[in-house]
C-alpha positions as CSV (number, residue, x, y, z in Angstrom):
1,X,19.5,47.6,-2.9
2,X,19.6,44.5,-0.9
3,X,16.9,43.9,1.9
4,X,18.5,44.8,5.4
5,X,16.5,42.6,8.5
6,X,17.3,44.5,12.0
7,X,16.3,43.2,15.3
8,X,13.6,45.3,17.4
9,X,15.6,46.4,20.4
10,X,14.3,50.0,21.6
11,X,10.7,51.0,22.4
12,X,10.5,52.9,19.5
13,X,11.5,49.9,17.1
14,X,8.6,48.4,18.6
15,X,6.2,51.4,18.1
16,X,7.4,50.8,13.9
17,X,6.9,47.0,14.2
18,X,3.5,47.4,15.5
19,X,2.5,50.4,13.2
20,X,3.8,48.7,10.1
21,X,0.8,46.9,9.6
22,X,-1.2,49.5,9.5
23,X,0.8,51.8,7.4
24,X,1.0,48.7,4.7
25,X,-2.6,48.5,4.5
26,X,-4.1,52.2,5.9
27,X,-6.2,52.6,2.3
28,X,-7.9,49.2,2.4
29,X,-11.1,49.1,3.2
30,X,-11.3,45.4,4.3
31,X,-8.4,45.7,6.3
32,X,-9.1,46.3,10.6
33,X,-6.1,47.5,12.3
34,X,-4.6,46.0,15.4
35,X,-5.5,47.7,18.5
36,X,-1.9,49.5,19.5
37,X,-2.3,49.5,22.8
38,X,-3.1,45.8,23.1
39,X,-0.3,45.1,20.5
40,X,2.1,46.9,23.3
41,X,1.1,44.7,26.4
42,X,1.0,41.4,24.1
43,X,4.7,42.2,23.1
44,X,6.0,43.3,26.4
45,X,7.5,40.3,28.1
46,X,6.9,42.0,31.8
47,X,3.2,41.8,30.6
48,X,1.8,39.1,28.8
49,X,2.3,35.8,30.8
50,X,2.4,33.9,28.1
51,X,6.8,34.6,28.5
52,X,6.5,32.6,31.2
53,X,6.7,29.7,28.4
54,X,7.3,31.2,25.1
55,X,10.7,33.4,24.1
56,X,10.3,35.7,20.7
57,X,12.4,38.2,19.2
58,X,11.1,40.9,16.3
59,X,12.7,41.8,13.2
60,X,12.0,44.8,10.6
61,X,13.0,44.1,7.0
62,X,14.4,48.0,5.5
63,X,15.1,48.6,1.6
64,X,16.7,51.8,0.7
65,X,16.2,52.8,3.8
66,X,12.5,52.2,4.2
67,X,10.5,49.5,6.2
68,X,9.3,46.8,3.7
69,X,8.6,44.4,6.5
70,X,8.4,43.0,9.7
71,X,7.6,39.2,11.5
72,X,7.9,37.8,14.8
73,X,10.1,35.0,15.6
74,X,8.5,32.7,18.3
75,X,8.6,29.4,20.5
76,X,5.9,28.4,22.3
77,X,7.9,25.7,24.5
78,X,4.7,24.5,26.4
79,X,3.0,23.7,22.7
80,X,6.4,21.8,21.6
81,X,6.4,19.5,24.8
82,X,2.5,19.2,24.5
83,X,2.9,18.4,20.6
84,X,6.4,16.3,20.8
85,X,7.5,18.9,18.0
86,X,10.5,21.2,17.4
87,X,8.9,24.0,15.6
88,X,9.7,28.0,15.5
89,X,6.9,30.0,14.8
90,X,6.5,33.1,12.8
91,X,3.9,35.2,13.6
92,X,2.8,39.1,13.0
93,X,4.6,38.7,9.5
94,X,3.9,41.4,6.7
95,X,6.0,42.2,3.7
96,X,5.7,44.2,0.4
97,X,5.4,42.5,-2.8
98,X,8.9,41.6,-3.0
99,X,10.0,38.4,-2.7
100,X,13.8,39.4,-1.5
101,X,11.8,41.0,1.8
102,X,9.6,38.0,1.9
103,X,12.8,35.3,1.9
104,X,14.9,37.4,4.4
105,X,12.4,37.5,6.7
106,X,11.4,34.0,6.6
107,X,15.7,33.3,6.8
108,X,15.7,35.0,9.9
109,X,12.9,33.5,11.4
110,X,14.8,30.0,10.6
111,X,18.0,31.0,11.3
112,X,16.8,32.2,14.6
113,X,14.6,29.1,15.6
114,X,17.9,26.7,14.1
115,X,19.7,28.5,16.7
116,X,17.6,27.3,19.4
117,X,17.3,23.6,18.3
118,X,14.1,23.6,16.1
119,X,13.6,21.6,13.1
120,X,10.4,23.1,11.4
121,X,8.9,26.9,10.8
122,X,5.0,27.1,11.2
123,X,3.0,30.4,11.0
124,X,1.6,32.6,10.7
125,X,0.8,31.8,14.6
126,X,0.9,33.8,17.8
127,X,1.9,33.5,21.3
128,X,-0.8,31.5,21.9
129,X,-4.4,30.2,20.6
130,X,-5.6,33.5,22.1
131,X,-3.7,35.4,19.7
132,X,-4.5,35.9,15.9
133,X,-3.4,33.1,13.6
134,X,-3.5,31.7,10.3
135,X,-2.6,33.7,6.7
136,X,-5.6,34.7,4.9
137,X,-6.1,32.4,1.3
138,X,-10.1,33.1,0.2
139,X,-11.4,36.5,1.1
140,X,-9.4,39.1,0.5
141,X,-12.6,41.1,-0.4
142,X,-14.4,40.6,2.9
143,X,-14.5,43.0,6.1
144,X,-11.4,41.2,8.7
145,X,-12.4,40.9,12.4
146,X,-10.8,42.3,15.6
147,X,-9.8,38.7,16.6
148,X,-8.0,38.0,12.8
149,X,-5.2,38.7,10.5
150,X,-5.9,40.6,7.0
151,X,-3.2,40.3,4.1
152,X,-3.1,40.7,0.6
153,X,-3.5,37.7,-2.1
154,X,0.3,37.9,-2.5
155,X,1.2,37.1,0.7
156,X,0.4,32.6,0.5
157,X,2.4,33.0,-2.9
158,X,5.4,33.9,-1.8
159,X,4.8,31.5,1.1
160,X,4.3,28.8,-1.7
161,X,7.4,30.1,-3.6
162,X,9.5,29.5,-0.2
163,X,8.4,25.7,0.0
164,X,6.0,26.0,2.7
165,X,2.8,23.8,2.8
166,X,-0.3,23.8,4.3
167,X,-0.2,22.6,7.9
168,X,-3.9,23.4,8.7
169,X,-6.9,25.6,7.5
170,X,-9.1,27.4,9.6
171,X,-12.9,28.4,7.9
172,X,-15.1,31.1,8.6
173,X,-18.7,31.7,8.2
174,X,-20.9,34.6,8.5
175,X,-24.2,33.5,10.1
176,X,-27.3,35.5,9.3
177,X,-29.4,35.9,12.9
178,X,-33.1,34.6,12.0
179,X,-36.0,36.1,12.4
180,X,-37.0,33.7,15.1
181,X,-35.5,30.8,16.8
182,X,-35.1,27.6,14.6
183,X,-38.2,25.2,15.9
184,X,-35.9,22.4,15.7
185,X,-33.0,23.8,17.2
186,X,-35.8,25.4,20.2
187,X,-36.9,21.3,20.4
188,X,-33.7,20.1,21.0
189,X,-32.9,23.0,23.9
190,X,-35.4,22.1,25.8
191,X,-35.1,17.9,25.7
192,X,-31.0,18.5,26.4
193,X,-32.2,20.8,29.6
194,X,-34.8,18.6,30.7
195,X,-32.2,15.4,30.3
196,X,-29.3,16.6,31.3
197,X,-30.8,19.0,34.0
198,X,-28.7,22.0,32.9
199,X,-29.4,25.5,33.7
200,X,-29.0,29.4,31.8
201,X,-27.0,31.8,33.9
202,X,-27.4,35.1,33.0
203,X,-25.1,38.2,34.8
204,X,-25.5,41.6,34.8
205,X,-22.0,42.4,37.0
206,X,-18.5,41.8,35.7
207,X,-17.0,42.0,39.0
208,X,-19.7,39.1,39.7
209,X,-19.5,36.5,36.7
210,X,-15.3,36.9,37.0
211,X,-15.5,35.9,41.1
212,X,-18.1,33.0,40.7
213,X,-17.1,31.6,37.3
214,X,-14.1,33.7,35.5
215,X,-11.5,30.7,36.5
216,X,-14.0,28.3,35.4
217,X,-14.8,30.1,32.1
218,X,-10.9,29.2,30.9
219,X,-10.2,25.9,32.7
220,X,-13.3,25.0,30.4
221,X,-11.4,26.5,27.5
222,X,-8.4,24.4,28.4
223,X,-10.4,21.2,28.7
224,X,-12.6,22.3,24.9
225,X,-9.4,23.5,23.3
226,X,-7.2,20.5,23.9
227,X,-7.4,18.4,20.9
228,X,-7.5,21.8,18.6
229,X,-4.1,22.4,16.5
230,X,-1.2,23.6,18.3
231,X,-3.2,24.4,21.3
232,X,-1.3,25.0,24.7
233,X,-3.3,25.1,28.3
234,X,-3.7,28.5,29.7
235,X,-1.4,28.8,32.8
236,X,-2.9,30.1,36.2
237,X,-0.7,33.6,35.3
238,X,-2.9,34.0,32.0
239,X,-6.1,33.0,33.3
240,X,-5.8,35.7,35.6
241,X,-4.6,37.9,33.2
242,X,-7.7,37.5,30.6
243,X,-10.4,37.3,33.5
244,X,-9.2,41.5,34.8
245,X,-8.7,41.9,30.8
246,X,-11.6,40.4,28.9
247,X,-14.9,40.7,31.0
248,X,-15.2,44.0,32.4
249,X,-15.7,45.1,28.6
250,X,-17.8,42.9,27.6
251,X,-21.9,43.3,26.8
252,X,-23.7,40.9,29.3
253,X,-26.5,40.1,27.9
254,X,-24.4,38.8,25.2
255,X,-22.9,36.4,27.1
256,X,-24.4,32.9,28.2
257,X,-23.3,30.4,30.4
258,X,-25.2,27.0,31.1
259,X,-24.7,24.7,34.6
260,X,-25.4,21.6,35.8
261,X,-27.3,20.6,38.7
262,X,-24.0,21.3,41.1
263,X,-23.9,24.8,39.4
264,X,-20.4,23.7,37.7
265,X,-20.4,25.2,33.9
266,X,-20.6,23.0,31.1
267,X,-21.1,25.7,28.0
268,X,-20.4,29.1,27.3
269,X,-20.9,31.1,24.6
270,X,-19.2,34.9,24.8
271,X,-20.1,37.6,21.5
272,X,-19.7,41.1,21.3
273,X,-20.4,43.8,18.7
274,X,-17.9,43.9,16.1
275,X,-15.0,46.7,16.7
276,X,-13.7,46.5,12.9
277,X,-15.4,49.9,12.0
278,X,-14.4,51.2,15.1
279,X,-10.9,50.3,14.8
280,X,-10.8,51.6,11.3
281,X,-12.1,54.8,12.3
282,X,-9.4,55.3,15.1
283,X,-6.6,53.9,13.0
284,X,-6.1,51.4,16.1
285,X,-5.3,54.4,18.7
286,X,-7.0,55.0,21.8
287,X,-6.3,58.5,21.8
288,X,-6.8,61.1,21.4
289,X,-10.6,59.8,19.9
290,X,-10.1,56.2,19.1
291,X,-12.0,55.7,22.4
292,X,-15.2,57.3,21.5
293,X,-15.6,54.8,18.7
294,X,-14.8,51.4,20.3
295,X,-17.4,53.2,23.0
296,X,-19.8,53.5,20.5
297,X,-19.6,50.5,19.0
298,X,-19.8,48.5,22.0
299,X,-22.6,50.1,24.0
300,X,-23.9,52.5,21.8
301,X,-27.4,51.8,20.7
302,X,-26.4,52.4,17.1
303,X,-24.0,49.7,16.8
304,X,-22.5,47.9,14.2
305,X,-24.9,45.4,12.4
306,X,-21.8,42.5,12.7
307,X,-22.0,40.4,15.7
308,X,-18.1,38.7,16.4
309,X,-18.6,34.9,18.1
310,X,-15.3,35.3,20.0
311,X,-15.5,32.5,22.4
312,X,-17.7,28.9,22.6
313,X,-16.5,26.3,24.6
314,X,-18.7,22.6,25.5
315,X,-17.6,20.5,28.0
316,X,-15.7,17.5,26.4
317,X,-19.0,15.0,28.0
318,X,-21.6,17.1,26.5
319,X,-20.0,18.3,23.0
320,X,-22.7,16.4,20.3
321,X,-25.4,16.2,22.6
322,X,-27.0,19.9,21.6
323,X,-25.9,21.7,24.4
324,X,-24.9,24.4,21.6
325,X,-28.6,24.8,21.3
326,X,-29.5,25.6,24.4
327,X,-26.9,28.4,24.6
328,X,-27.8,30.2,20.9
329,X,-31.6,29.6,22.2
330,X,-30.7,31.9,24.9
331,X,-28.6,34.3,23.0
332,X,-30.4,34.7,19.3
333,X,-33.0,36.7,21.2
334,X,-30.4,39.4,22.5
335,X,-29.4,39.9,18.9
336,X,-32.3,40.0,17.6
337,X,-33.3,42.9,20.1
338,X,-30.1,44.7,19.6
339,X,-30.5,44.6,15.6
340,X,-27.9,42.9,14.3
341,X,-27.9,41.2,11.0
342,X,-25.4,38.2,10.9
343,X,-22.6,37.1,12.9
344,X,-18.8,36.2,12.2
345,X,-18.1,32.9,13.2
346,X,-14.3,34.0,13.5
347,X,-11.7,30.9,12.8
348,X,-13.1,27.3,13.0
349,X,-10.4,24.7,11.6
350,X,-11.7,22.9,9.0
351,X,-11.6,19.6,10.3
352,X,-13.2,20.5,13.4
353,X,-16.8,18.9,12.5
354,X,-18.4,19.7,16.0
355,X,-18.2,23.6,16.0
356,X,-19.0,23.6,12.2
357,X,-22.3,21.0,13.1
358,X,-24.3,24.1,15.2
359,X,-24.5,26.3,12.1
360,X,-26.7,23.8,10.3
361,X,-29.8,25.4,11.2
362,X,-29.2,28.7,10.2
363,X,-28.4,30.5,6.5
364,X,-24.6,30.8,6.8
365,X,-22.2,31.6,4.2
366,X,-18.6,30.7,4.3
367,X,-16.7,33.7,3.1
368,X,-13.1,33.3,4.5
369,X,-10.5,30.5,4.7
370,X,-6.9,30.9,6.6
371,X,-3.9,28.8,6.3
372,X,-1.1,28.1,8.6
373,X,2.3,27.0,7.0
374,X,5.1,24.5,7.8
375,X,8.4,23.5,6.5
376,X,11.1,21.7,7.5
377,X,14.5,24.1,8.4
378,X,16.8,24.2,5.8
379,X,14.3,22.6,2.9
């Protein structure tokens, strides 16, 4: 029977769009499920703020009456005037093995952006850089991360098959914790503290590190992240938005920020104990146990062995001058103490030669690479 694409229009639509992702991939073990409740507030438009610049619209591909797949059709307005581009995004896209679902979804994703005035379809991308991005191309045997998509080795074929070329690669590394601060890497800390006259802030209150330096934490993002692919500045609205969400749940002590002299941040580096056996074990639901796991592996003193890298952002002024150093100096002997065995880097584009530079003095091993897609409308 032919593939049948219907918009998401009811709250329960949205409930199959959401959870089709992790009925597609339930019995593999590499998979890590989206967290549902998260997935809700990021698709609800009187909730994430990044509607304030974006529009979207989700489909559901159906064959003989079945879901076969889904994808979300988006434009990111603010990265289109930042970029000078016309571009649709697809994002959230999963499909059986079946290149009639594959082609109608990818139709209606251009269809809808052509519509609307755009020239080119990009993806898989989010919202925003804050959302997962990039299809998975090297791999597919490896545990997937919170913060990341997992699909199947079919999934860049068919994207291939449709005409679509690589628009930018992102590389990930795990990065084994060593058994004691690199002497080199402790040498250069100290000269860039002395020289620079920069300072380790350590919190141990959430409510305290978001009033003296939560806005400053993401207007640093906005100034790292600038130059990166697609990127679009966080507004006020979503700074304020990720400060309530993000750092009352975080781990402290996992969590480094370095000053200057005036006390304004220059670095920070954010990690957290991976969630992807957590989430697996919940199948992505809070309730009615889901959160006794993600408890568990966030506090619990049996935590995972993986350490996730979500966040590291350098002052544009004091990127290449070791200032990475002095914040893993700070933070390698919190993972040591809290036993964990190597850390996922999470996406670093490929070309981005900075980020990739402050893993040379450690054993890494680069076990995943993700692509993003372009093609021009019509082609």
């Amino acid at each position: 029977m032919a593939v049948t694409i219907k918009k998401v229009s009811t709250k329960r639509e949205l409930k199959k769009f959401i959870r089709f992702n992790y009925l597609l991939y339930k019995d593999n073990p590499y998979s890590v499920p989206d967290l549902y409740d998260d997935m809700l507030n990021t698709f609800n438009k009187k909730k994430n703020a990044a509607f304030d610049f974006c529009e979207a619209d989700y489909f559901m591909a159906y064959k003989d009456g079945k879901p076969v797949g889904r994808v979300a059709a988006i434009i990111n307005h603010r990265a289109n005037q930042t970029w000078n581009k016309k571009e649709v995004r697809f994002g959230w896209i999963d499909f059986t093995d079946d290149h009639e679902v594959s082609e109608a979804l990818i139709r209606t994703v251009e269809q809808w952006g052509k519509e609307r005035g755009m020239t080119h379809i990009q993806g898989p991308l989010g919202f925003t850089d804050m959302d997962a991005e990039g299809m998975l191309i090297e791999g597919f045997d490896q545990l997937s991360t919170m913060a990341t998509i997992y699909n199947a080795p079919y999934y860049p074929e068919h994207m291939e098959r449709m005409g679509f070329v690589k628009d930018a690669d992102w590389v990930e590394y795990k990065i084994y914790i060593p058994d004691s601060i690199p002497e080199k890497h402790q040498r250069i800390s100290q000269l860039i503290q002395q020289k620079y006259n920069l300072k380790i802030k350590k919190y141990k209150s959430s409510k305290k590190i978001a009033k003296e330096y939560g806005q400053e934490i993401f207007e640093l993002v906005n100034e790292a992240y600038t130059p990166l692919y697609g990127y679009s500045a966080l507004t006020q609205k979503q700074i304020d938005q990720y400060v309530k969400m993000y750092l009352p749940i975080l781990d402290l002590r996992m969590v480094t920020l370095i000053t200057d002299a005036e006390d304004k941040l220059v670095a920070v580096g954010i990690s957290m104990p991976s969630l992807a056996h957590a989430l697996q074990k919940s199948h992505g639901r809070l309730l009615p146990f889901g959160w006794y796991y993600l408890l568990k592996a966030l506090f619990f003193k049996k935590r995972s062995k993986i350490l996730d890298l979500l966040l590291v952002a350098v002052k544009p002024e004091y990127q290449n001058k070791g200032v990475n150093a002095l914040l893993f100096s700070d933070l390698i002997p919190v993972y040591q103490k809290l036993g964990f065995e190597y850390a996922e880097s999470n996406p670093e584009l490929e070309l981005n030669g900075k980020v990739q530079a402050q893993w040379g003095y450690f054993r890494t091993e680069q076990h995943k690479r993700r692509r993003a897609f372009i093609k021009e409308i019509g082609k």
